[in-house]
GUDREN-76776 format. One record per residue (C-alpha): z, y, x; residue in three letters; residue number from 1. Coordinates in steps of 0.02 Angstrom, whole numbers. Layout:
# residues N
       pz       py       px   residu   num
        Z        Y        X      ALA   NUM
...
# end
This chain:
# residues 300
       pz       py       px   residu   num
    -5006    -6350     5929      UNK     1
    -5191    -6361     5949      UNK     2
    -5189    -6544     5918      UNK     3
    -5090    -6525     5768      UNK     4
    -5234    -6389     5719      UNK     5
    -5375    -6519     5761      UNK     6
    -5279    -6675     5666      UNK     7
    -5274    -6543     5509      UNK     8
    -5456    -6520     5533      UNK     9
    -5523    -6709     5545      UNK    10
    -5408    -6729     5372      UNK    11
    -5458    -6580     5280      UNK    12
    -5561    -6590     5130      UNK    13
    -5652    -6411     5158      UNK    14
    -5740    -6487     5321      UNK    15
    -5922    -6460     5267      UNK    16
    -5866    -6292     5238      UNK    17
    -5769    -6266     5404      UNK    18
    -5927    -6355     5512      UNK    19
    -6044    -6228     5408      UNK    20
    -5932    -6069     5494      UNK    21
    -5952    -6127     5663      UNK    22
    -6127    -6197     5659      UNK    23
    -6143    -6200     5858      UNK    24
    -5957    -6312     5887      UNK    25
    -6043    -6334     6080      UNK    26
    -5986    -6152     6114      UNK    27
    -5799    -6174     6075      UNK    28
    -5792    -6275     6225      UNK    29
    -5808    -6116     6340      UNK    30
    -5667    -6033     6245      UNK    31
    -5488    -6039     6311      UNK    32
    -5347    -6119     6208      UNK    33
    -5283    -5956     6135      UNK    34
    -5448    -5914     6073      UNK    35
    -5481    -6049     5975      UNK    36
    -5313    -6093     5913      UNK    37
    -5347    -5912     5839      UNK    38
    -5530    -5969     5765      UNK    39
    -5422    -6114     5695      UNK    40
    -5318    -6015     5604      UNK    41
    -5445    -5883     5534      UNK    42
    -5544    -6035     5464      UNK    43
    -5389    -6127     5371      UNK    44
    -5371    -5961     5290      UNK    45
    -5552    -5924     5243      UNK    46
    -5560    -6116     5186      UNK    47
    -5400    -6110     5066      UNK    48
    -5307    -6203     5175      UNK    49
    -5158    -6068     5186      UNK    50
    -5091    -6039     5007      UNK    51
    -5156    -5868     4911      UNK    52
    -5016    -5742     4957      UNK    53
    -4963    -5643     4796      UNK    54
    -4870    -5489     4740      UNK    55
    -4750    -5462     4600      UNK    56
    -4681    -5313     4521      UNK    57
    -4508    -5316     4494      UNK    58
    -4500    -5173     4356      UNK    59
    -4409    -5086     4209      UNK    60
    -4311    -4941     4159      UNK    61
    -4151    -4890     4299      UNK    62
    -3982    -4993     4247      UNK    63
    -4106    -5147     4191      UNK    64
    -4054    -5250     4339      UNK    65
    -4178    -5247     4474      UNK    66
    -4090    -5206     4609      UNK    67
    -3970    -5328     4611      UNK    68
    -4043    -5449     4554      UNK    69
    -4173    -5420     4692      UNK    70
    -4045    -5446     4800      UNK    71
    -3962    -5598     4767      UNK    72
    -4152    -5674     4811      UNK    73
    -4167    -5593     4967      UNK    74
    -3997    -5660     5004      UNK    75
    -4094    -5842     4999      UNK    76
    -4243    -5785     5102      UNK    77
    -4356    -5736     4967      UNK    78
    -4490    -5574     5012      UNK    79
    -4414    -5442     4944      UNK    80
    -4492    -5240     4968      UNK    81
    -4356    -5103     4892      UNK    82
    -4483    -4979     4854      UNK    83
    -4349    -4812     4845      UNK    84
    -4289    -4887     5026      UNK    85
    -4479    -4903     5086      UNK    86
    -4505    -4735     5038      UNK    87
    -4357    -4667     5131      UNK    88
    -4398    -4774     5277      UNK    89
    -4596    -4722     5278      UNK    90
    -4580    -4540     5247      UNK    91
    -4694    -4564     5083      UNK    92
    -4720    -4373     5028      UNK    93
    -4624    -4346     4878      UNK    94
    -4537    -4184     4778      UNK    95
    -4387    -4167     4686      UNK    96
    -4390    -4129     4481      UNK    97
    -4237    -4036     4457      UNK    98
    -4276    -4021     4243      UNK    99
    -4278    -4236     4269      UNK   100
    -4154    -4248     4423      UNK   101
    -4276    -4405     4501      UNK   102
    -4412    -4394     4637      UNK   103
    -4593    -4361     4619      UNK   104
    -4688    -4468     4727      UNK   105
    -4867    -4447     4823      UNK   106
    -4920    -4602     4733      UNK   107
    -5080    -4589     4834      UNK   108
    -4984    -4588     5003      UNK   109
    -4868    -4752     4916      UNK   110
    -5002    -4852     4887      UNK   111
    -5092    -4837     5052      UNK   112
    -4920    -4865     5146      UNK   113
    -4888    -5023     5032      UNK   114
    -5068    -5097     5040      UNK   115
    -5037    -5083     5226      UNK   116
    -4857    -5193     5219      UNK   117
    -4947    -5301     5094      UNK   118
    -5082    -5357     5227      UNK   119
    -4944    -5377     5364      UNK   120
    -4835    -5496     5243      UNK   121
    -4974    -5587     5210      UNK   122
    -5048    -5608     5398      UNK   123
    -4858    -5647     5453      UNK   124
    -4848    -5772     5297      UNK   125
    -5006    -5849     5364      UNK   126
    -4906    -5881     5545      UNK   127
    -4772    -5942     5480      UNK   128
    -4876    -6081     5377      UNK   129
    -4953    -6152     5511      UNK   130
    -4812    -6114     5657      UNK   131
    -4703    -6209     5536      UNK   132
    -4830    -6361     5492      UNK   133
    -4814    -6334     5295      UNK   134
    -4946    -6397     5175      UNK   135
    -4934    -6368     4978      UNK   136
    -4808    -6491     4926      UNK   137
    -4676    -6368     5036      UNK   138
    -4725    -6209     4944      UNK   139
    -4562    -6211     4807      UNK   140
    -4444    -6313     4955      UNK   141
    -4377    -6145     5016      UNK   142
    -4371    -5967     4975      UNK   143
    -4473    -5916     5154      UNK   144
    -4633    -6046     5103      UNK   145
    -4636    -5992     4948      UNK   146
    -4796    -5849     4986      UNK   147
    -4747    -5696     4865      UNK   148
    -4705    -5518     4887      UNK   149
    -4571    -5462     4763      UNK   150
    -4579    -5270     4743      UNK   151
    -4446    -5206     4653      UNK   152
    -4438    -5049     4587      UNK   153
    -4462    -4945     4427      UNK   154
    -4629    -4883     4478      UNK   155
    -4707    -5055     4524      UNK   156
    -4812    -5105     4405      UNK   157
    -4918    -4950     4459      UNK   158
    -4946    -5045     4620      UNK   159
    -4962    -5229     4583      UNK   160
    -5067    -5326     4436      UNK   161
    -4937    -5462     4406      UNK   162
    -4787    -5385     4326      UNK   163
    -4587    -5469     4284      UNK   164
    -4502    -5306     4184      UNK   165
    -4335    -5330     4175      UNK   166
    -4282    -5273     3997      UNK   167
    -4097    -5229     3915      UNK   168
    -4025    -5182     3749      UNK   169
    -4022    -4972     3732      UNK   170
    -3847    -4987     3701      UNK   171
    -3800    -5102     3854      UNK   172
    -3918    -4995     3952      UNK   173
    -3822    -4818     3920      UNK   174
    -3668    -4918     3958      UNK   175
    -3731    -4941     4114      UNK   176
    -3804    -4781     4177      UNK   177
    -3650    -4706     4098      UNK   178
    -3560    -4796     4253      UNK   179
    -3659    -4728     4355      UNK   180
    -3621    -4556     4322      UNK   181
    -3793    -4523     4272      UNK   182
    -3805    -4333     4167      UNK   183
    -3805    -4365     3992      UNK   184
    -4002    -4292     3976      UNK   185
    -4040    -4434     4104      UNK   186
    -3952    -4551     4012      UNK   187
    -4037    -4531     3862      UNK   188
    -4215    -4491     3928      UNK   189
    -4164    -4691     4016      UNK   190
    -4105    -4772     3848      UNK   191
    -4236    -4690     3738      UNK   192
    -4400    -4756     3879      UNK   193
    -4324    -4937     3853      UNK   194
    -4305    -4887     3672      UNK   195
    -4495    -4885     3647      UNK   196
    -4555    -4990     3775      UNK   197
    -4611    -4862     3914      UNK   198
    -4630    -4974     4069      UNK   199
    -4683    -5117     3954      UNK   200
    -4819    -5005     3877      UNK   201
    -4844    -4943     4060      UNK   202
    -4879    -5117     4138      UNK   203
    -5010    -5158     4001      UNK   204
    -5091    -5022     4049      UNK   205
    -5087    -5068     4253      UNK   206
    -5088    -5277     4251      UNK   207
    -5170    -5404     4221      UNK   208
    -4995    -5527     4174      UNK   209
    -4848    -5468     4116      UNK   210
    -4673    -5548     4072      UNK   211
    -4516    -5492     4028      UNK   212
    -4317    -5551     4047      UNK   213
    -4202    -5497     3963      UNK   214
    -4053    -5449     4058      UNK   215
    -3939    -5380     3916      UNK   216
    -3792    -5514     3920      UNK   217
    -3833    -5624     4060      UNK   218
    -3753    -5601     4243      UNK   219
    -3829    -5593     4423      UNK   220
    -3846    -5747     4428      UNK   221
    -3888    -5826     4300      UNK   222
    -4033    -5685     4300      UNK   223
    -4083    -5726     4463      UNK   224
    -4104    -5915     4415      UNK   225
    -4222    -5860     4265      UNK   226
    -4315    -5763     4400      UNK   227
    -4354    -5910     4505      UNK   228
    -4424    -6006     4375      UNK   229
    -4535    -5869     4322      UNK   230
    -4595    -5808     4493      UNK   231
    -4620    -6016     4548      UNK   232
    -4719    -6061     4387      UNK   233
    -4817    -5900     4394      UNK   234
    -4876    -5941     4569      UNK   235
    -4918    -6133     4547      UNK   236
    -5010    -6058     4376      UNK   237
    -5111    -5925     4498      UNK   238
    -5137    -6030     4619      UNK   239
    -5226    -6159     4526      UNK   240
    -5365    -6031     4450      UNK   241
    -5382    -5974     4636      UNK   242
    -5441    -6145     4667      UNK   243
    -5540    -6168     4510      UNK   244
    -5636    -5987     4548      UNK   245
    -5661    -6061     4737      UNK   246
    -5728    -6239     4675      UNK   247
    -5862    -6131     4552      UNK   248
    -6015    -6125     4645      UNK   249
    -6113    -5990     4653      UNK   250
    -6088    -5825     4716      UNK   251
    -5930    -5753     4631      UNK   252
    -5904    -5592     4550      UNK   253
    -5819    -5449     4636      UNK   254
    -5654    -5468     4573      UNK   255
    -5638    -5633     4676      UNK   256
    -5693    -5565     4844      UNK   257
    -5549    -5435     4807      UNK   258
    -5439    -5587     4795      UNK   259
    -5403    -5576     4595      UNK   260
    -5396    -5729     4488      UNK   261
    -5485    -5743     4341      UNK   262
    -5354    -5776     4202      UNK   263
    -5420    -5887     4071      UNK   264
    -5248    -5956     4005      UNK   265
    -5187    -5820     3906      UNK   266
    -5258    -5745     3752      UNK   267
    -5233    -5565     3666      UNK   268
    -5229    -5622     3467      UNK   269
    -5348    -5516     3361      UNK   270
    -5281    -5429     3204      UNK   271
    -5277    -5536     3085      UNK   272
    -5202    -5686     3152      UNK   273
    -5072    -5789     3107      UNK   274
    -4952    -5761     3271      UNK   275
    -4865    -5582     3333      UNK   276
    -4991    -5477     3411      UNK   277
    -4948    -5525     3607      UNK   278
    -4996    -5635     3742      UNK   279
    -5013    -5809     3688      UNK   280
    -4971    -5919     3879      UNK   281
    -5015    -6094     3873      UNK   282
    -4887    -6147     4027      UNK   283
    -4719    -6178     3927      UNK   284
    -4617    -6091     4069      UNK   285
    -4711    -5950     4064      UNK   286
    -4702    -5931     3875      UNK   287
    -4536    -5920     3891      UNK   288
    -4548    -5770     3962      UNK   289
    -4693    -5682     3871      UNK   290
    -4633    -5480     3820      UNK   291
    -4663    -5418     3633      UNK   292
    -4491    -5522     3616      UNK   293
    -4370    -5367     3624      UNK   294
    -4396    -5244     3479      UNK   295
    -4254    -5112     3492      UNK   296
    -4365    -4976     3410      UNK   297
    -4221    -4975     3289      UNK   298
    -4104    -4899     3394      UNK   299
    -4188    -4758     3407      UNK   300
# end
């Protein structure tokens, strides 16, 4: 394995930078093989070398879809965090609305507990990279290389800056929750939040992308598949301003050291203009999936 690591290192464009980290290479020699196969991997990371890890809400009203569709990816091997589950499992404080019939959650407590499963995905990500001898071209080969964190729940846009909301027709939606022998005040406080946009107005709010799919008449499947080729062209679209804000020289602002990208590929129009007042998204996948599409205010 540490040949493998050393082979990567006499090939790898970031070399200058790598020499610059370890300035005195005469000292490695009195380290033992664990040790620096463990430098090794610390400086492909620092260096870009190991693909930026993201996370993705998975969002929208109950009955939208999530859940199962959620599922079906995990199935493949895709990174998938059930956020009611995780709070279960965690013990994340929380208090029950009786007037609402739904949980109220120490959001405080949920975001320290998921900042903390964040880092581990990411560190155990970062194994599996280099355990498994991947380099960029074997990112969208299979679910597991592909490095994202899917968090699906209706709460977690609060938690994430890249958003998918999974959207459905009011009518559909009732349908739905009506199945599920929701109360008829929960159904309608449900159909009228997707009504008017709530978690879409919500996410605005909270990230810094958002996109929507609609999942009024399509199945698992065929949901799922729309999924994928949001989530994959998202990343490749992410990870390419990662790389332009590493090549800027300079020192870089502090949004970058917090690992944020700076998004220069989607504009907000300004009254006035010609085109619907949402995100304008140069990648033709993504536009696809831009929100603003779904107007059911009429339902109302």
């Amino acid at each position: 394995m540490l040949a493998e690591y050393l082979q990567r290192w006499d090939t790898c464009k970031y070399l200058q930078k790598l020499t610059k980290t370890c300035k005195n290479l005469q000292k490695l020699k009195n380290l033992q093989k664990r040790d620096l196969e463990l430098i090794f991997k610390g400086a492909f990371t620092m260096t870009g070398l190991i693909p930026p890890f993201l996370t993705i809400a998975l969002t929208g009203t109950p009955g939208t879809g999530k859940t199962e569709v959620s599922k079906r990816l995990e199935e493949e091997g895709y990174r998938i965090l059930h956020l009611t589950e995780f709070i279960r499992e965690y013990n994340i404080p929380s208090e029950r609305d009786a007037d609402r019939d739904c949980d109220v959650v120490d959001m405080d407590a949920l975001e320290e507990a998921v900042f903390e499963y964040q880092r581990q995905a990411s560190r155990n990500y970062a194994k599996h990279f280099l355990n498994s001898n991947l380099c960029s071209d074997d990112i969208h080969s299979a679910p597991e290389n592909l490095p994202v964190l899917f968090i699906e729940s209706h709460m977690a846009h609060y938690l994430c800056d890249l958003a998918i909301v999974f959207r459905t027709h009011p009518n559909v939606l009732k349908i739905r929750l009506d199945e599920r022998g929701y109360s008829d005040k929960k159904v309608m406080e449900n159909v009228l939040a997707e009504s008017i946009d709530i978690v879409l107005c919500d996410c605005f709010d909270y990230c810094r992308r958002i996109y929507e799919i609609n999942t009024s008449a399509s199945p698992v499947g065929e949901t799922a598949e729309c999924l994928k080729e949001l989530a994959h062209a998202l990343y490749d679209d992410e990870s390419e301003k990662h790389i332009e804000l590493d090549e800027q020289p300079g020192e870089q602002p502090d949004s970058a050291a917090n690992s944020a990208f700076i998004d220069d590929g989607a504009v907000i129009y300004e009254s006035g203009d010609d085109e619907p007042d949402y995100v304008k998204e140069s990648h033709p996948i993504l536009a696809k999936y831009l929100p603003g599409k779904n107007d059911w205010s009429d339902v109302i």
